[in-house]
PDB file of N, CA, C and O in Angstrom:
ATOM      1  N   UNK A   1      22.654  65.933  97.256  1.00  0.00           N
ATOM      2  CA  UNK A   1      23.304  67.224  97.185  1.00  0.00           C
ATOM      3  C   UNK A   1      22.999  68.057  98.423  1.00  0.00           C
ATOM      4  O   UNK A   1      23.887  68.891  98.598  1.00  0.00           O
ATOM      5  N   UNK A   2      22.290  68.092  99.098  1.00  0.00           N
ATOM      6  CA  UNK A   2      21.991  68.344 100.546  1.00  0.00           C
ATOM      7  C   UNK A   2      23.010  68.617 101.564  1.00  0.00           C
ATOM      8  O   UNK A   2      23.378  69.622 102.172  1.00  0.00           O
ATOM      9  N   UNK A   3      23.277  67.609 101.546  1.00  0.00           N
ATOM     10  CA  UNK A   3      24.892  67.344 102.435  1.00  0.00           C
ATOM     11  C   UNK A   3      25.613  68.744 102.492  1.00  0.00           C
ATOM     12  O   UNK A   3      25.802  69.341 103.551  1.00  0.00           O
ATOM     13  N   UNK A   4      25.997  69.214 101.256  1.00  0.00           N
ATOM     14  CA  UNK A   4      26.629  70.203 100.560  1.00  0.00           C
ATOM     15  C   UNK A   4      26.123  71.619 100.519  1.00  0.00           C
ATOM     16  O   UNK A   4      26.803  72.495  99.986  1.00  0.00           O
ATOM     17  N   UNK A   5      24.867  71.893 101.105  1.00  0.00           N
ATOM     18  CA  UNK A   5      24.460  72.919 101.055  1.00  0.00           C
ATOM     19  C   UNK A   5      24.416  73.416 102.752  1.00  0.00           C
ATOM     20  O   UNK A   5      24.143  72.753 103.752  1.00  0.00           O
ATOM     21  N   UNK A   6      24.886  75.163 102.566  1.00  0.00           N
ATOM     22  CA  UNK A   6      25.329  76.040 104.047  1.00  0.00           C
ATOM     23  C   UNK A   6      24.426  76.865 103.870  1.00  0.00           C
ATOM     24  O   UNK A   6      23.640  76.955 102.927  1.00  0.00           O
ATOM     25  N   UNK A   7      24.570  77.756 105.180  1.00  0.00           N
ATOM     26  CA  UNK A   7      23.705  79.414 104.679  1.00  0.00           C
ATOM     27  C   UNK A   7      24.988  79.851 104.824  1.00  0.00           C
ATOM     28  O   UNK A   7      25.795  79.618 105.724  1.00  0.00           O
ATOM     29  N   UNK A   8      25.066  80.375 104.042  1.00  0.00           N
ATOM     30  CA  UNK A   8      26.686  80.869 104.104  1.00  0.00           C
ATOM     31  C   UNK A   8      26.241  82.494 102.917  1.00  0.00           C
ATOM     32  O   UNK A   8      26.360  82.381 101.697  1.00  0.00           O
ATOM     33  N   UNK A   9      25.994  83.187 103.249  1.00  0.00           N
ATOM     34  CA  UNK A   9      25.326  84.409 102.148  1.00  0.00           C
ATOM     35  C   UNK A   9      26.558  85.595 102.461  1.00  0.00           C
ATOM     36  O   UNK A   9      26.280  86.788 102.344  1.00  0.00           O
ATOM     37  N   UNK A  10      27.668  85.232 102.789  1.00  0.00           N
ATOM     38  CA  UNK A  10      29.081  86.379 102.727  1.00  0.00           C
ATOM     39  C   UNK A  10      29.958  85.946 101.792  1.00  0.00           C
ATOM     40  O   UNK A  10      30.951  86.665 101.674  1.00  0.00           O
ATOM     41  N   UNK A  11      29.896  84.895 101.015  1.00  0.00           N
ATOM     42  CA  UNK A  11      31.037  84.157 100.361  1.00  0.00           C
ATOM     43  C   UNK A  11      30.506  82.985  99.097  1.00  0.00           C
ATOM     44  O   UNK A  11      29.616  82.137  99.041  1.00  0.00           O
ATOM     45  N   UNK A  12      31.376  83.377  98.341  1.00  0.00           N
ATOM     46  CA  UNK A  12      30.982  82.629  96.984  1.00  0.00           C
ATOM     47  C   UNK A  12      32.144  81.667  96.703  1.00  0.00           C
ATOM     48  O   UNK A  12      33.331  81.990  96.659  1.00  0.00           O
ATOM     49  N   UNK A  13      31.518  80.159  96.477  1.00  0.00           N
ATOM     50  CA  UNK A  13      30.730  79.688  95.934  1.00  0.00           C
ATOM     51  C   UNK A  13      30.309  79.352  97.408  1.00  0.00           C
ATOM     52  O   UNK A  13      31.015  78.956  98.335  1.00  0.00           O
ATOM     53  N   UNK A  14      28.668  79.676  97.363  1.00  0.00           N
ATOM     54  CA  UNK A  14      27.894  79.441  98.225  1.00  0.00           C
ATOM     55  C   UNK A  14      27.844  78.273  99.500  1.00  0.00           C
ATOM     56  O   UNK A  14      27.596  78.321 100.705  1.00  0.00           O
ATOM     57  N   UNK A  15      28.231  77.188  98.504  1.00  0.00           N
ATOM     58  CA  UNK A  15      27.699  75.939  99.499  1.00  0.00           C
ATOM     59  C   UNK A  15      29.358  75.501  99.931  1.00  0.00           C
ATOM     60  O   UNK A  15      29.706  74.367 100.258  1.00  0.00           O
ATOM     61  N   UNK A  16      30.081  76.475  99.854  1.00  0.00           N
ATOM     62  CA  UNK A  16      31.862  76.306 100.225  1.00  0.00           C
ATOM     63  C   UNK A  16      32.380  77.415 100.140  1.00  0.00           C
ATOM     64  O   UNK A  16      32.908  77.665  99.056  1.00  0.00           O
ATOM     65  N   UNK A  17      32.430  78.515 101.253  1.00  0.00           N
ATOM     66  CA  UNK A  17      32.532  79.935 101.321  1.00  0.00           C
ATOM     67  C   UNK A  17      34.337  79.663 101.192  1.00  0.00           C
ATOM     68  O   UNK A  17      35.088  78.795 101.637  1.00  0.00           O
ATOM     69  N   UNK A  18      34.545  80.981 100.286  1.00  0.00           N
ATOM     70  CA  UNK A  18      36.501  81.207 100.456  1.00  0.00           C
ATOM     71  C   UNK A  18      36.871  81.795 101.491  1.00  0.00           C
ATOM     72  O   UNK A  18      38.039  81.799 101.879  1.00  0.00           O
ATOM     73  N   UNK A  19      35.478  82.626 102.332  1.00  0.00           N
ATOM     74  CA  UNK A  19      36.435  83.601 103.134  1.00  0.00           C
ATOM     75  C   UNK A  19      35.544  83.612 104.393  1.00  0.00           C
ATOM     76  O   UNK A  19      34.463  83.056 104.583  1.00  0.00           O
ATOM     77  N   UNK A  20      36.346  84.455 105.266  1.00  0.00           N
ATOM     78  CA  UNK A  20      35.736  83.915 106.600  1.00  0.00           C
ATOM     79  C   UNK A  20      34.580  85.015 106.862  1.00  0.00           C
ATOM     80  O   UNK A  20      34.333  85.863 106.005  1.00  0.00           O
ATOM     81  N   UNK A  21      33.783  84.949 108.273  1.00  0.00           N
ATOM     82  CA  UNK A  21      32.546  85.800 107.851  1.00  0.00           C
ATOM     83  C   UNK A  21      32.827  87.439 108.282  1.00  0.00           C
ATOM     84  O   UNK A  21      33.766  87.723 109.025  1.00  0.00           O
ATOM     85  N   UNK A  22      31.898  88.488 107.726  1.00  0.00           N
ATOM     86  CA  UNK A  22      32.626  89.673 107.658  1.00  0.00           C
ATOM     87  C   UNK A  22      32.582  89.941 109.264  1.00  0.00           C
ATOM     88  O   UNK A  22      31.893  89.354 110.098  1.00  0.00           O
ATOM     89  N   UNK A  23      33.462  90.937 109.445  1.00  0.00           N
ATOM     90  CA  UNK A  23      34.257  91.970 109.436  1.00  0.00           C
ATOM     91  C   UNK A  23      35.629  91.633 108.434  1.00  0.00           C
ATOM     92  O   UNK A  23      36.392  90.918 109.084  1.00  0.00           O
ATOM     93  N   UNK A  24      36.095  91.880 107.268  1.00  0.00           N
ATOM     94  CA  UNK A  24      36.998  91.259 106.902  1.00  0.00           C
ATOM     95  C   UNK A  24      38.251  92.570 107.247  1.00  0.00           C
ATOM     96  O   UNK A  24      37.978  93.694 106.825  1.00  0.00           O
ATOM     97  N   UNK A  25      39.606  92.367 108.019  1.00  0.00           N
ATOM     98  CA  UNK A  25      40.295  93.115 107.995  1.00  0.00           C
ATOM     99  C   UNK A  25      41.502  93.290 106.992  1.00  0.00           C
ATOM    100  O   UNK A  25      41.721  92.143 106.603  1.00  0.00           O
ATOM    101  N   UNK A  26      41.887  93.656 106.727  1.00  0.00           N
ATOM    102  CA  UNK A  26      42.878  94.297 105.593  1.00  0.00           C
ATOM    103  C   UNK A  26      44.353  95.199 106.064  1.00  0.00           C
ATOM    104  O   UNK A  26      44.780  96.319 105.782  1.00  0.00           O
ATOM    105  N   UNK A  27      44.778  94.220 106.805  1.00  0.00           N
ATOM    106  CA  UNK A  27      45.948  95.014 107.936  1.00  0.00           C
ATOM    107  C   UNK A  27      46.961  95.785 106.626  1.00  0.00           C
ATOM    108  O   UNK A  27      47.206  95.108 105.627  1.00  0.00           O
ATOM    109  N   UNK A  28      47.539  97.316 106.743  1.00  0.00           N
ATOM    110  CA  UNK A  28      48.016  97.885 105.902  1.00  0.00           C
ATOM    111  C   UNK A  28      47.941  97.985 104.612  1.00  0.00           C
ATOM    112  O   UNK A  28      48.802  97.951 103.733  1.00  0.00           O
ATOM    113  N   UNK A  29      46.695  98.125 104.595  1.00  0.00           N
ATOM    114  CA  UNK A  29      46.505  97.988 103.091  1.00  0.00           C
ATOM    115  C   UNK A  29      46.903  99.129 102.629  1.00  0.00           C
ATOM    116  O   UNK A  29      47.499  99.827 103.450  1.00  0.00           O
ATOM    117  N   UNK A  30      46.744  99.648 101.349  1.00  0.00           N
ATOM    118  CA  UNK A  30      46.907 100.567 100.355  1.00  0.00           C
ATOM    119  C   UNK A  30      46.343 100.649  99.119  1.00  0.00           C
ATOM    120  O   UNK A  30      46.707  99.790  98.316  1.00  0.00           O
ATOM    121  N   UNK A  31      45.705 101.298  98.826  1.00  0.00           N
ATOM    122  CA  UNK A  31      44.990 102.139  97.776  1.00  0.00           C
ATOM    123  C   UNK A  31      45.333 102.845  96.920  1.00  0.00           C
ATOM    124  O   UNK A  31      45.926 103.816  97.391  1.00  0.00           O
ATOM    125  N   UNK A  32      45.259 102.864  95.773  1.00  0.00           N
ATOM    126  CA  UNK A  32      45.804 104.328  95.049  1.00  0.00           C
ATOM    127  C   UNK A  32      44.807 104.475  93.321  1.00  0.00           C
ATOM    128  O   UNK A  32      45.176 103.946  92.272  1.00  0.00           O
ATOM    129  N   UNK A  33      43.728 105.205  93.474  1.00  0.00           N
ATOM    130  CA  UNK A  33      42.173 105.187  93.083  1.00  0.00           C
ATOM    131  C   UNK A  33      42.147 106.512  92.351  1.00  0.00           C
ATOM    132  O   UNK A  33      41.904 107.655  92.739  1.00  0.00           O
ATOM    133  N   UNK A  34      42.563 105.864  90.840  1.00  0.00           N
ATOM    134  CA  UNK A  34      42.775 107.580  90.023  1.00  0.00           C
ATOM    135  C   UNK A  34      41.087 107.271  88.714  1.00  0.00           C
ATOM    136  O   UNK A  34      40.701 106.290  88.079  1.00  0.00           O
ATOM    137  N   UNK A  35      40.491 108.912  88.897  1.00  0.00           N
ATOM    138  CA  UNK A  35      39.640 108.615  88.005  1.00  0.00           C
ATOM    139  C   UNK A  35      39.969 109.728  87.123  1.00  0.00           C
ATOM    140  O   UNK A  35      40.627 110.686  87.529  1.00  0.00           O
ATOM    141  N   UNK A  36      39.444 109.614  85.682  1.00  0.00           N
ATOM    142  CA  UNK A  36      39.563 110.669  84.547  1.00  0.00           C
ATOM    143  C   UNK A  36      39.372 110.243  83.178  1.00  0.00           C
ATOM    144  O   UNK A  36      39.595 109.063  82.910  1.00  0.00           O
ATOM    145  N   UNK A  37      39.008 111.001  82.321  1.00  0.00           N
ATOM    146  CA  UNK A  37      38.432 110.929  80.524  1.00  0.00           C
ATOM    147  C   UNK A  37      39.750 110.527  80.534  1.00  0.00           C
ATOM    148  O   UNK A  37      40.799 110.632  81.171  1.00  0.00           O
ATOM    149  N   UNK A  38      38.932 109.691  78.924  1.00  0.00           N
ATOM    150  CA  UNK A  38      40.005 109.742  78.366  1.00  0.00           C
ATOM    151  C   UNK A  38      39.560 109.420  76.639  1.00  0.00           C
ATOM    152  O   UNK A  38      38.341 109.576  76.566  1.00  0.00           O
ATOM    153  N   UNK A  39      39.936 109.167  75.743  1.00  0.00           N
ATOM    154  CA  UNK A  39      39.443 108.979  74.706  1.00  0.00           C
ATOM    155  C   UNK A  39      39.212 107.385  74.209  1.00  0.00           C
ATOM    156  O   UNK A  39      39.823 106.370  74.544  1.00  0.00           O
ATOM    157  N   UNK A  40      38.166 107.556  73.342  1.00  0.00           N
ATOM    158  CA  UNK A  40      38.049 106.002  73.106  1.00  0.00           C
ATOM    159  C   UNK A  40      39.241 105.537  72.257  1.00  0.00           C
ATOM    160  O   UNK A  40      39.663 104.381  72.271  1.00  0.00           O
ATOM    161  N   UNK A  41      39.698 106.436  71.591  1.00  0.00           N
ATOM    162  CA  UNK A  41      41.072 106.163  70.324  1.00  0.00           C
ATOM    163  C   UNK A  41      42.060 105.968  70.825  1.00  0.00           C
ATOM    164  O   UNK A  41      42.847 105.291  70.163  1.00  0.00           O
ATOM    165  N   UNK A  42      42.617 106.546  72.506  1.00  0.00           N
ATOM    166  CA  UNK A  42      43.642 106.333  73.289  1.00  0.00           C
ATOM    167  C   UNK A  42      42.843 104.378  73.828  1.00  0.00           C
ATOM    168  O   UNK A  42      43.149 103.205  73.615  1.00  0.00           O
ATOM    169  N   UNK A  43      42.006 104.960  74.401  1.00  0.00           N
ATOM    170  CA  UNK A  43      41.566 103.359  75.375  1.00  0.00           C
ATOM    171  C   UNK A  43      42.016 101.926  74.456  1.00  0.00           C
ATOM    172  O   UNK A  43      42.557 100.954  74.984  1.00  0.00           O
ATOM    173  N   UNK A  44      41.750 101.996  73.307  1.00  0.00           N
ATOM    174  CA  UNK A  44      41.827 101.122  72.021  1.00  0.00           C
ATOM    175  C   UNK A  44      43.121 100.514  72.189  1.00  0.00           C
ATOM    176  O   UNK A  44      43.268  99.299  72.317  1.00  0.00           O
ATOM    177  N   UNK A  45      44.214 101.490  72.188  1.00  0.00           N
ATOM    178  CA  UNK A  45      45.599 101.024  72.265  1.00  0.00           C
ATOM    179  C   UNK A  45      45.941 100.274  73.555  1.00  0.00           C
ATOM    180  O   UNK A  45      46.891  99.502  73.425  1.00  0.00           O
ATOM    181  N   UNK A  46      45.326 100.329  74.897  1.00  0.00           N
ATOM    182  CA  UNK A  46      45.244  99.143  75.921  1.00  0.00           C
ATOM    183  C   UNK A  46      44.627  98.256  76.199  1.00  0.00           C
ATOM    184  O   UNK A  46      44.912  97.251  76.851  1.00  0.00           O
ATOM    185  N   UNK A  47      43.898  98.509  75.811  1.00  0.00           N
ATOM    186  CA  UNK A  47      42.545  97.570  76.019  1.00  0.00           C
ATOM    187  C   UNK A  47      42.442  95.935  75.397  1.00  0.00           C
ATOM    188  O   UNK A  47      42.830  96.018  74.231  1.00  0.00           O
ATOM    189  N   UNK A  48      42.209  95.018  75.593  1.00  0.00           N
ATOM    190  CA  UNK A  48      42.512  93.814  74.576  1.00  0.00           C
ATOM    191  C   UNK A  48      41.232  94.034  73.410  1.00  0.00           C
ATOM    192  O   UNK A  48      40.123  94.552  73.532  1.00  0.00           O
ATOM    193  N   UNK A  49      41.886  93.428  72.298  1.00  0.00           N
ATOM    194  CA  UNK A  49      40.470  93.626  71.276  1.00  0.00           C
ATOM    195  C   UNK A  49      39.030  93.540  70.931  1.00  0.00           C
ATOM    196  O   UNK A  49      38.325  93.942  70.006  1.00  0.00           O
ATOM    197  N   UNK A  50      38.838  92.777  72.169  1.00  0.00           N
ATOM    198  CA  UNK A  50      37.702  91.808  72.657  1.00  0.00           C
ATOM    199  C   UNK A  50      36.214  92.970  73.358  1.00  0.00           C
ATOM    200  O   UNK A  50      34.985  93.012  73.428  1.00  0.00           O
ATOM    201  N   UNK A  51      37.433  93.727  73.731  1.00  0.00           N
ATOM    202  CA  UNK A  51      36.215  94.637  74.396  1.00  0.00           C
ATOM    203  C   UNK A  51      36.507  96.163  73.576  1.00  0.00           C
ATOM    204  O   UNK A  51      37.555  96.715  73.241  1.00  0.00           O
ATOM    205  N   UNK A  52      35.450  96.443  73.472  1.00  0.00           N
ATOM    206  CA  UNK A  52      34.907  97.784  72.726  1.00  0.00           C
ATOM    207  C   UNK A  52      35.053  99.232  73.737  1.00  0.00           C
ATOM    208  O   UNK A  52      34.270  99.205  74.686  1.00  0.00           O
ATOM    209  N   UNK A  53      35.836 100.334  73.671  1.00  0.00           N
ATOM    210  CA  UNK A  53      35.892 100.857  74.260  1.00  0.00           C
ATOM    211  C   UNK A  53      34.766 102.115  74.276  1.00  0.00           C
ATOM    212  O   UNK A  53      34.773 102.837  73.279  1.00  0.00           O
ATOM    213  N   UNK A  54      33.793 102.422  75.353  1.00  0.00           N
ATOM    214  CA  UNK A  54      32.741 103.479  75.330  1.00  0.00           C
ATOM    215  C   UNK A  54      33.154 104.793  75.174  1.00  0.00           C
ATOM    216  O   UNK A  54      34.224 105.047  75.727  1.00  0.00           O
ATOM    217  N   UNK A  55      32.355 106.136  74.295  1.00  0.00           N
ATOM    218  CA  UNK A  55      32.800 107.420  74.292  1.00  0.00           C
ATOM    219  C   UNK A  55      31.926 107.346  75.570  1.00  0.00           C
ATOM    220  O   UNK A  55      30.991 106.603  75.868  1.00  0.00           O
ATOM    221  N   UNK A  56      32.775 108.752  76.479  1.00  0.00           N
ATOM    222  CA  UNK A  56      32.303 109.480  77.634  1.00  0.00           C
ATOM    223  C   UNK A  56      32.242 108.577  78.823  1.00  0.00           C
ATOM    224  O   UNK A  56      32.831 107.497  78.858  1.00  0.00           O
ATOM    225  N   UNK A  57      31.477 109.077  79.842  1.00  0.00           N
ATOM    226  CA  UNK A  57      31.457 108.458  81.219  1.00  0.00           C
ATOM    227  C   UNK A  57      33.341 108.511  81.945  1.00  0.00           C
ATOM    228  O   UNK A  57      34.154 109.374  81.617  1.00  0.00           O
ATOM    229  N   UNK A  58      33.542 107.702  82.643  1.00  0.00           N
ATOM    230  CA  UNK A  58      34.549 108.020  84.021  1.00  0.00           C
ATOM    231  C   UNK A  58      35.441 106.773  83.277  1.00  0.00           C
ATOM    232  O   UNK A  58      34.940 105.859  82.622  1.00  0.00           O
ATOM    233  N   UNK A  59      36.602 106.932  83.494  1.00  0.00           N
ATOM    234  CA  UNK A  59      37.567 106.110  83.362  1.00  0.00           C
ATOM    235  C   UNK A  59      37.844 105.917  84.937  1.00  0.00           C
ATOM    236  O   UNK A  59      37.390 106.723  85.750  1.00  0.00           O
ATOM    237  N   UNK A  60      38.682 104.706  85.357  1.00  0.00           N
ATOM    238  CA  UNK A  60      39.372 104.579  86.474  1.00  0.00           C
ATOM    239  C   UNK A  60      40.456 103.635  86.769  1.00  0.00           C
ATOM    240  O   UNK A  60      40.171 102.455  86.566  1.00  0.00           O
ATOM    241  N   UNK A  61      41.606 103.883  87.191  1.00  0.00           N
ATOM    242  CA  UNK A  61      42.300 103.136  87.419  1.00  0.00           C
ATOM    243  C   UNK A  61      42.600 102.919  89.007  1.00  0.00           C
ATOM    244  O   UNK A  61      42.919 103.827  89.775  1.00  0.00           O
ATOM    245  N   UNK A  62      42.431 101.495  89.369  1.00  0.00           N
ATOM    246  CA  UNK A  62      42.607 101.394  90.609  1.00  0.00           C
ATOM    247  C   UNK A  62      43.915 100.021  90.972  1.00  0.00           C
ATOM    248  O   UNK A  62      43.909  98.862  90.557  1.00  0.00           O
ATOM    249  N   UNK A  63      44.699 100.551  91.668  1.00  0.00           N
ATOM    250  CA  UNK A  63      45.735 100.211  92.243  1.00  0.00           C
ATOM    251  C   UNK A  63      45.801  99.592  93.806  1.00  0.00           C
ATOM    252  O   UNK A  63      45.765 100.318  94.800  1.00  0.00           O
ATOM    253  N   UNK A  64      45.887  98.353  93.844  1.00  0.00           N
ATOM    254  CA  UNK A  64      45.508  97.637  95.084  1.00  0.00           C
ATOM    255  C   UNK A  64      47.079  97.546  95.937  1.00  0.00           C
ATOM    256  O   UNK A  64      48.094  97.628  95.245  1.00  0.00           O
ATOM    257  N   UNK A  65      47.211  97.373  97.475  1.00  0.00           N
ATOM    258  CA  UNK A  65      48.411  96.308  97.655  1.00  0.00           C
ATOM    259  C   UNK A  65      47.988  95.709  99.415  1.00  0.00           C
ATOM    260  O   UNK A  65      47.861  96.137 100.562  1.00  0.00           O
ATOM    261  N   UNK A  66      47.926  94.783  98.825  1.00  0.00           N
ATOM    262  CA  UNK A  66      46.943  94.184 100.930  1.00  0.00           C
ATOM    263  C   UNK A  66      48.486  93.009 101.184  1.00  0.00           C
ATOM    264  O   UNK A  66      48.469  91.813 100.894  1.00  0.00           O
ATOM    265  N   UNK A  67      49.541  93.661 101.705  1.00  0.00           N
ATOM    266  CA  UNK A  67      50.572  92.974 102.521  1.00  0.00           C
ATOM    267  C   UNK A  67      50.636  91.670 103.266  1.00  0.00           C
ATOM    268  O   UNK A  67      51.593  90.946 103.539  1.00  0.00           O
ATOM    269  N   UNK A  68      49.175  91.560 103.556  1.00  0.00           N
ATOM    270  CA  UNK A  68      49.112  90.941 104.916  1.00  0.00           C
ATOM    271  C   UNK A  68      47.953  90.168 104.627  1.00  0.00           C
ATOM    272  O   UNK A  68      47.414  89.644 105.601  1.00  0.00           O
ATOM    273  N   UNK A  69      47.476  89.990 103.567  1.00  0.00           N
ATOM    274  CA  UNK A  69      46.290  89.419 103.463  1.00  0.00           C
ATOM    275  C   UNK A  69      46.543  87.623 102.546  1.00  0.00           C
ATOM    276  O   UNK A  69      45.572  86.896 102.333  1.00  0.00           O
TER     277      UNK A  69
END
């Protein structure tokens, strides 16, 4: 198993990195990063059943779009 092993400590899975080493650029990207409450009785109705929705703390919805990547 030797063979197979890098120092590769920017990229997972370790011993076969996905990505190249940083500076990683992101030509036109876009963002759109909304935070706010909301209720656990509202969250319930999106959420899949699996996960339990918390009272209080930060909600966030984040909206990605990398064109070029």
């Amino acid at each position: 198993m030797k063979e197979f092993e890098q120092n590769i400590d920017y990229s997972m899975p370790r011993q076969n990195g996905l990505y190249p080493p940083p500076p990683i650029i992101y030509k036109n990207a876009r963002v759109l990063l909304l935070f706010f409450q909301c209720s656990p009785d509202i969250k319930e109705k999106y959420i899949p059943p699996e996960l339990v929705p918390i009272k209080g703390g930060i909600d966030a919805l984040i909206i990605l779009e990398y064109p070029e990547t």
